[in-house]
Structures are given as C-alpha cells and as structure tokens.
C-alpha positions in Angstrom: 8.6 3.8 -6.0 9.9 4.3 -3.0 13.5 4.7 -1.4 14.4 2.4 1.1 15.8 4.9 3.4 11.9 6.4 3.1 11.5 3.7 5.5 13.2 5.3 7.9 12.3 7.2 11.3 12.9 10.9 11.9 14.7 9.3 14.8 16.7 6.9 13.0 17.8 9.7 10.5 18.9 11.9 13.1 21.1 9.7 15.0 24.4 10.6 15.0 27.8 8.1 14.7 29.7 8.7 17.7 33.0 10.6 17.3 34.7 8.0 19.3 33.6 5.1 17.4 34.9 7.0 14.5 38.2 7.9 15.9 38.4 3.7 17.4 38.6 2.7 13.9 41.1 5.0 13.0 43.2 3.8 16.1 42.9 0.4 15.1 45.7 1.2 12.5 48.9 -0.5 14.5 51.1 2.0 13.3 49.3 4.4 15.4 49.8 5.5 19.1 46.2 5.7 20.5 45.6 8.0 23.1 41.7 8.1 22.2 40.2 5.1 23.9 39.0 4.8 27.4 39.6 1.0 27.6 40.6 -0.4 31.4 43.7 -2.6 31.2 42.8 -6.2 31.9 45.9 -8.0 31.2 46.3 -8.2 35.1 43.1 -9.9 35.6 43.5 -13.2 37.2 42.6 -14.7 33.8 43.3 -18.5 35.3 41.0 -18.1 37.8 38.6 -16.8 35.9 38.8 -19.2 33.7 38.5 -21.6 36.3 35.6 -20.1 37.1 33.9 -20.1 34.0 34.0 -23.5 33.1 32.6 -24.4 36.4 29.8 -22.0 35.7 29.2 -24.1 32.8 29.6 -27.7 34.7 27.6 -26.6 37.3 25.0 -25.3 36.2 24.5 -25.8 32.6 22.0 -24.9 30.4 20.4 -22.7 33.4 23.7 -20.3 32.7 22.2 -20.5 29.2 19.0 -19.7 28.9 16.3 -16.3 29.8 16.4 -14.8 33.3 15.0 -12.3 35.9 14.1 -9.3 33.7 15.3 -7.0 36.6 18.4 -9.4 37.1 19.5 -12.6 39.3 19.4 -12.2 42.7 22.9 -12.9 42.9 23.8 -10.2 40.4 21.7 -7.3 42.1 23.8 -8.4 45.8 26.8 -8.3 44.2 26.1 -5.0 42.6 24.8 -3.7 46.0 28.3 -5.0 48.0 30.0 -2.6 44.7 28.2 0.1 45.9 28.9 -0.3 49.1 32.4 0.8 47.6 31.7 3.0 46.2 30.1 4.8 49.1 26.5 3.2 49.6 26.4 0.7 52.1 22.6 0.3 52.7 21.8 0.0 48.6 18.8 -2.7 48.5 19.0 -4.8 46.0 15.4 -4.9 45.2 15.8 -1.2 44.0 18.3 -3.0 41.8 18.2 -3.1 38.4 20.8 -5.0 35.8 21.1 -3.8 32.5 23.8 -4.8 29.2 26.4 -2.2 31.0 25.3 1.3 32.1 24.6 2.6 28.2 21.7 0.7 28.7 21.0 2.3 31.8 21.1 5.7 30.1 19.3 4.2 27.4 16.6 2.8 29.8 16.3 6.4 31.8 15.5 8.3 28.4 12.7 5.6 27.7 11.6 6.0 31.7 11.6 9.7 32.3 11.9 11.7 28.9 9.4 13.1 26.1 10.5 14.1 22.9 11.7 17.5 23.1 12.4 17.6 26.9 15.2 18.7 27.8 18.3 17.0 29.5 20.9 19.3 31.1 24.5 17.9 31.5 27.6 19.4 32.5 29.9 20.3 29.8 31.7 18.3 28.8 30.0 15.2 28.9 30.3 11.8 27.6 29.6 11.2 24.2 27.3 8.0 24.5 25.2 9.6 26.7 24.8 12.3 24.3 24.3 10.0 21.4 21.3 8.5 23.3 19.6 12.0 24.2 20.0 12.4 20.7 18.1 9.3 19.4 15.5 9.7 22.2 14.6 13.2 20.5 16.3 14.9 24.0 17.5 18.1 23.9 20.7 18.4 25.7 21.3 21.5 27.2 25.0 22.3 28.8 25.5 23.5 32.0 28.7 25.4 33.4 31.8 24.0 34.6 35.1 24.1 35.9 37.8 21.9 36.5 36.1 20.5 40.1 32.6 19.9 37.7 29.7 21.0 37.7 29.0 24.3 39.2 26.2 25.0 41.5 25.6 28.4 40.7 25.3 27.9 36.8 23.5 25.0 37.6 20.6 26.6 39.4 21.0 29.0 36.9 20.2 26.9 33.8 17.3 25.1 35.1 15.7 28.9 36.1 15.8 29.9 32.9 14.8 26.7 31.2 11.6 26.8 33.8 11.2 30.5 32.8 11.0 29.1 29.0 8.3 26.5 30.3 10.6 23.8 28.9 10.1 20.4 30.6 13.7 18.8 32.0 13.2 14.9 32.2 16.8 14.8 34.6 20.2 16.1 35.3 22.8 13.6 33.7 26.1 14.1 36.0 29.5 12.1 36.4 30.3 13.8 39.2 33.7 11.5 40.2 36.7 11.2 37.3 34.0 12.7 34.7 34.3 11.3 31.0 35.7 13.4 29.3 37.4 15.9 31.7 38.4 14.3 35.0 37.2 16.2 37.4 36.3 15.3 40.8 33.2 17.2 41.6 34.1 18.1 45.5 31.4 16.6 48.5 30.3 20.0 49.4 29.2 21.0 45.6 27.4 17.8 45.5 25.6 18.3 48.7 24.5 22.0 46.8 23.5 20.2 43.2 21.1 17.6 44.9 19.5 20.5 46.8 19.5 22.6 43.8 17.6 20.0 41.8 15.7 19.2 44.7 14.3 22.9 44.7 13.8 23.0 41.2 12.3 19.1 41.3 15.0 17.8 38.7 15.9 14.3 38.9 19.1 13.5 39.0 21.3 10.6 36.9 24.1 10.2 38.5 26.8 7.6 36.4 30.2 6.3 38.5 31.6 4.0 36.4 35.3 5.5 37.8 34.4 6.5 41.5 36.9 4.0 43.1 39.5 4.3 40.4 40.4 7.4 42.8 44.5 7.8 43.2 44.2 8.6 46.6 42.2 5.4 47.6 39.9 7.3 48.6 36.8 7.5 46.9 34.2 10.4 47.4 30.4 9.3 48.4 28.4 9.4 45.4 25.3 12.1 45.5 23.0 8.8 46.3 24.7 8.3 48.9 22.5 10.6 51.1 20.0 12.0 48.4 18.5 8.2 47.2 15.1 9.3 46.5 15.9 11.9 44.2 18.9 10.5 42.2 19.1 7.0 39.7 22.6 5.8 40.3 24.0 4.0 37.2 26.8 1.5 38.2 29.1 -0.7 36.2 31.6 -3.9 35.8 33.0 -2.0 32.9 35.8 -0.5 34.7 36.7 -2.8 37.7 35.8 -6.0 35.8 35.7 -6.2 32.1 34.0 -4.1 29.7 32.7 -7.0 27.6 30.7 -9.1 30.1 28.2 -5.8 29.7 26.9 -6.2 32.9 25.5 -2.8 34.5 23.0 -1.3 36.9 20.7 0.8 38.3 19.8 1.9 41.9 16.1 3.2 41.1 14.2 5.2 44.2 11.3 3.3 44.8 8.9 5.1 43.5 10.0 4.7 39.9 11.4 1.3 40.0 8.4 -0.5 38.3 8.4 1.7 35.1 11.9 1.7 35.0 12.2 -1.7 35.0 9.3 -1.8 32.3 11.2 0.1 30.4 14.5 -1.6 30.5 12.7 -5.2 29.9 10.9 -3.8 26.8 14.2 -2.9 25.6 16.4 -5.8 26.3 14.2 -8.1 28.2 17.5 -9.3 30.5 21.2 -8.6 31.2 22.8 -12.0 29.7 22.4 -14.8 32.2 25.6 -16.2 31.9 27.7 -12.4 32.2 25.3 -12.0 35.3 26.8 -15.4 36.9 30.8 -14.6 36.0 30.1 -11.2 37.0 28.8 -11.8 40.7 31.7 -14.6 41.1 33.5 -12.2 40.3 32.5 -10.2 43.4 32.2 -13.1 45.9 35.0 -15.4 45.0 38.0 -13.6 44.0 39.6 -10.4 45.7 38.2 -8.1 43.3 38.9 -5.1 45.5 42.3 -5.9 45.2 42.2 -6.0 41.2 40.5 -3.0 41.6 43.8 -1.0 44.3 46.2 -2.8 41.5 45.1 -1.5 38.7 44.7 2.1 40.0 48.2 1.9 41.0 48.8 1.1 37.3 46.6 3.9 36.1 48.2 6.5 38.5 51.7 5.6 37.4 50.6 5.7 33.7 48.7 9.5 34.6 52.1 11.0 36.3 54.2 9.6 32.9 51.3 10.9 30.6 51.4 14.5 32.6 55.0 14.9 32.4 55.2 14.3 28.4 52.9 16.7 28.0 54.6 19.4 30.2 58.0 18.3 28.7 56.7 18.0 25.0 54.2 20.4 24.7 53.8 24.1 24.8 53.2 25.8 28.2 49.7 28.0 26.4 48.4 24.1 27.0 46.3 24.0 30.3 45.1 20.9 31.2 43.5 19.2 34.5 45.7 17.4 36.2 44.1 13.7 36.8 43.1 12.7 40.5 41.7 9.3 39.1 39.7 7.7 36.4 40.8 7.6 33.0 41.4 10.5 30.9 43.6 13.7 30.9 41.2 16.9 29.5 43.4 19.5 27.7 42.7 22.8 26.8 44.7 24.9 23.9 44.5 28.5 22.9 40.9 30.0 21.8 40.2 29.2 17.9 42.0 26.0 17.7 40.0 23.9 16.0 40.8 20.3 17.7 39.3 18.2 14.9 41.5 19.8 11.9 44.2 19.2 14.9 43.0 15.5 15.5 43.5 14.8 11.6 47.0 16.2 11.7 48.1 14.4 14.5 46.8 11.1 13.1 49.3 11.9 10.1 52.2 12.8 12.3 51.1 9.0 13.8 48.7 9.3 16.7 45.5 10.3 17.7 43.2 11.7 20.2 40.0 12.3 20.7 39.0 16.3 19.9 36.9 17.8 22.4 33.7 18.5 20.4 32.6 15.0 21.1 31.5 15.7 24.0 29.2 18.9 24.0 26.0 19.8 22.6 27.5 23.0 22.2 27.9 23.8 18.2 31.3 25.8 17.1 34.9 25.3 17.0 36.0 24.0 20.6 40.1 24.0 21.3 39.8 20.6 23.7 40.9 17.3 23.3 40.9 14.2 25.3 44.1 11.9 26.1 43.1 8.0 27.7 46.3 6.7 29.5 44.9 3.6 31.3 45.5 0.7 28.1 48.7 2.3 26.9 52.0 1.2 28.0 54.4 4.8 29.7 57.0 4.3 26.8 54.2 4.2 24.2 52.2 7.5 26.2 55.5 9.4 26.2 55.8 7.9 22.6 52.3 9.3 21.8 52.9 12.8 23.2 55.7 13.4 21.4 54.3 12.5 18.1 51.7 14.9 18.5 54.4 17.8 20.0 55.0 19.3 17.1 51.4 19.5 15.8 50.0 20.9 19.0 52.9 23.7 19.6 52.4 24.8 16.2 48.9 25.1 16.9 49.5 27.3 19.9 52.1 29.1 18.1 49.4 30.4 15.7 46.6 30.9 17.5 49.0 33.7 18.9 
C-alpha cells in the first residue's frame, strides 16, 4: 500500500517553510517584542474614506466588483499602476505592458514559470529576500549569490559570477535584484552601479528582475530611478500596493518588455487566472481619489523617525563589535556580529529573554553559520523598538563577548 505522502512531487517535498513565516508565529506571542516582521503601518490610513469608498464600490457597481476579470488586469488597475511608476521614477510605463498579479510574490512566482527551467540558475545578491528564494526553490532554480556591500550589488562580482557560470555552461533564466531599500539589508544600490549592472547583464544577455516594493519609502524624498527606468527592454519591473497601500488587498504588478509580455501573461493567468476584481477597483481608487502620495510622505516620516530611535538603541544597548547599515529608507535595519555567531542559536535566546528577530540565514542560499540578523522598525511603536533592543542587549553583547 502506498503512503500518502508517495503522492507527492519531488517539488513539493523540497519546498522549504519560510524562516519568516516561522519566526511570525513565534511573534504572535504578545508577550513578545517583534522586531521580525516587515509589516507597513496602516493605522494612519484614511480608513473612513476608504471605507467610504468601499461601499460605494459595492453600490455602484455591484456584482461586476464581484465576479472574473481581465486576466492581465482592469484597465483602471494597469493606469493606476503606471501613474505609481511614474513615482517611482518611470513616467512613460504603458500600461499595456502591464501586468496585475495577487501582490508581487506572484510576480516572482509568474517570472520562474515565464523564463526558468529546472536547474537554471537564478543569481541574486546576497542577501536576498526570503520569498523570492522560497519560490526559486519550488521552481527547481538554483540560486546562486552574488557579492555585495552595504550600497548592493557590486558590479565587479557581478560580471564575475555570470563569467564563470557561462564558463560552467550553466543556463541563468534572470538576475533577481532589489536594488532600492533591499529586503533584508537596506541598501540603496547607487544610480551609477545600476547603470554598470544593466550593462553588465546586457553583455552577458541576463535578464534582469528588478522588485521596488520600497523605492519611494526613501528618507530623503527622494527616490532613485529604478534600472527600468532607462533599460526597459532588458529588465521585468515588479511593483506593489503592499507598501504604500495595504499588504492585504494583494494587488501587484509587472512592467513586461514587449517582447515577452504574451508568455508572461500566459503564465501568470495559468496560475491565478486574475488579480481579485474587487482589490483591483479599491486599489486604483486608491490612486485616483485620495492623496495617496501624501499617505505615502507621512508614513515615511513615521518610518524615518522609528529608524533614527531603532539605530540609537542599538548603539546605546548593544556592543560596538556590532556593524550594521545605517537605513536610508525602507524597512529594515541589517546587522552584522562577530565571525562564528550563529544568529539562529542567538534568535532562540533572544526569543527567551522576550523578543525576536529574524537571523540572517533566511535570506541566502549560502549554507553555514552566518552572524546576521534582521530588525523591522516600521509596525513597532519607538518605546516598544528601544524596548526590543534592550531585551535582546544582553544576549547579543554576550555573543560578541565570546566570539572574542
């Protein structure tokens, strides 16, 4: 007789569970201060509004709101994502290259489908985030890290990697890159290294996935030009509501070259067939009928504020042998501890001294012991960061104190 589990896909056994999910339902406990997840703060949305706006949704139009739609998106929806990008730093996006997808994981979900074989490769900076790394893994992608520093990616490694990898005859279905406020570490990848990674891939004819969920969530107001921005036909730009909305309409996009829009809209309506219609409608009113640009300065005021208190705790609290970068936007704070600091015996220690992080091996490919770890200040009050920091103080400095 056999097992159930017999049933089951090589795929679907080697999936992994995401560290993060696993650390969110350890951060649930309320006794806990969680500095693990990346959640936006939407208490300041203009929730009467928006509920205004919903139930007029509703009234006006019903069971349309209801029922299937566009497979590539409403009309409405792909505008609305185009005037975002126009934020962002793309004002000439066409919304026929537009795709909507359930949030951006589905967009990175949908590009694995599109452009990668089993056993291709997928290089991505490292660190990277975890869900991205969770899908190359359940696509049967091999994600390969490329060097780093605290500005991102690094051209030099970068052309380096993909040399040898073409030396090795290995087939690499696309760069994956956040280059503004990367998840996990922050880092702002500069204009001039972008400009030098498009070419890079250009030469080496490497598509490029470029996510920016956090690209205007930039503390000076000032947000740097995606790599799209003057390299469209070469790079799939993965936007979101996630950040500057709310993550739970799961509303995202992609802005596909031409070329490859029809299989990549294939791909994502064989998946999911459409975005929900009725996220798609609340999400574009969002855009044209409230002053979302606005939300959007507030709460990176908020998240700038909450950054600067988060920083000082830790240089206060903590010892000095802790490096970290120090955040320029987004959502995290990426900290780095002595050599042979095993951050996920840490993370376990911390949650018993009564909060929790998330450790730093989440988010490589790279196997061994890795002495990072991940703080999210955006959805945590400054007296419960400072709180948080200094329940972990002793934990961490002992830490340091060994490893010398």
């Amino acid at each position: 007789m056999r097992h159930l589990r017999d049933h089951l896909s090589h795929r679907a056994v080697g999936v992994k569970q995401s560290a993060v999910r696993d650390v969110f339902d350890i951060a649930m406990d309320p006794n806990l201060v969680s500095l693990a997840g990346g959640n936006p703060w939407l208490a300041d949305l203009p929730l009467d509004e928006l509920g205004r706006i919903a139930s007029d949704l509703m009234t006006r139009f019903g069971t349309e709101s209801l029922q299937y739609g566009p497979g590539q998106g409403t009309e409405e929806m792909r505008a609305a994502a185009a005037a975002v990008m126009a934020a962002d730093g793309i004002p000439d996006a066409d919304p026929e290259l537009v795709v909507i997808t359930p949030g951006s994981q589905a967009a990175i979900d949908t590009a694995c489908r599109a452009f990668g074989n089993p056993g291709d490769v997928v290089v991505v900076e490292d660190p990277t985030f975890v869900g991205a790394l969770t899908t190359f893994n359940t696509w049967e992608l091999d994600a390969v890290a490329t060097g780093t520093d605290e500005h991102g990616l690094v051209p030099a490694a970068l052309d380096e990697t993909l040399t040898r990898l073409a030396a090795e005859g290995r087939r690499v279905a696309f760069l994956y890159t956040i280059p503004s406020f990367a998840n996990p570490s922050g880092a702002l990848l500069p204009a001039d290294r972008r400009a030098e990674v498009a070419a890079i891939c250009e030469r080496h004819g490497v598509l490029i996935v470029e996510d920016n969920p956090y690209g205007q969530i930039a503390f000076d107001g000032d947000p740097v030009a995606p790599i799209a921005a003057e390299h469209r036909d070469g790079v799939v730009y993965l936007g979101t509501m996630s950040k500057i909305f709310s993550p739970g309409v799961r509303i995202g996009w992609a802005l596909v070259p031409a070329e490859l829009k029809r299989e990549f809209y294939l791909s994502a309506e064989s998946a999911f067939i459409h975005a929900s219609t009725y996220s798609q409608m609340l999400s574009t009113a969002f855009v044209t009928q409230l002053d979302w640009q606005g939300h959007v300065r507030h709460v990176t005021g908020l998240y700038r504020e909450r950054a600067g208190v988060l920083v000082d705790a830790v240089r206060e609290h903590w010892d000095p042998g802790v490096e970290f970068i120090t955040p320029r936007g987004g959502f995290f704070l990426w900290a780095t501890l002595p050599g042979g600091v095993d951050t996920i015996e840490l993370m376990h220690r911390g949650i018993a001294a009564g909060a929790v992080f998330v450790p730093g091996g989440a988010f490589t490919p790279v196997e061994g012991v890795h002495s990072t770890l991940r703080l999210a200040y955006p959805f945590v009050e400054a007296e419960r960061l400072v709180e948080g920091v200094r329940r972990l103080a002793p934990v961490v400095n002992d830490a340091v104190a060994r490893a010398r």
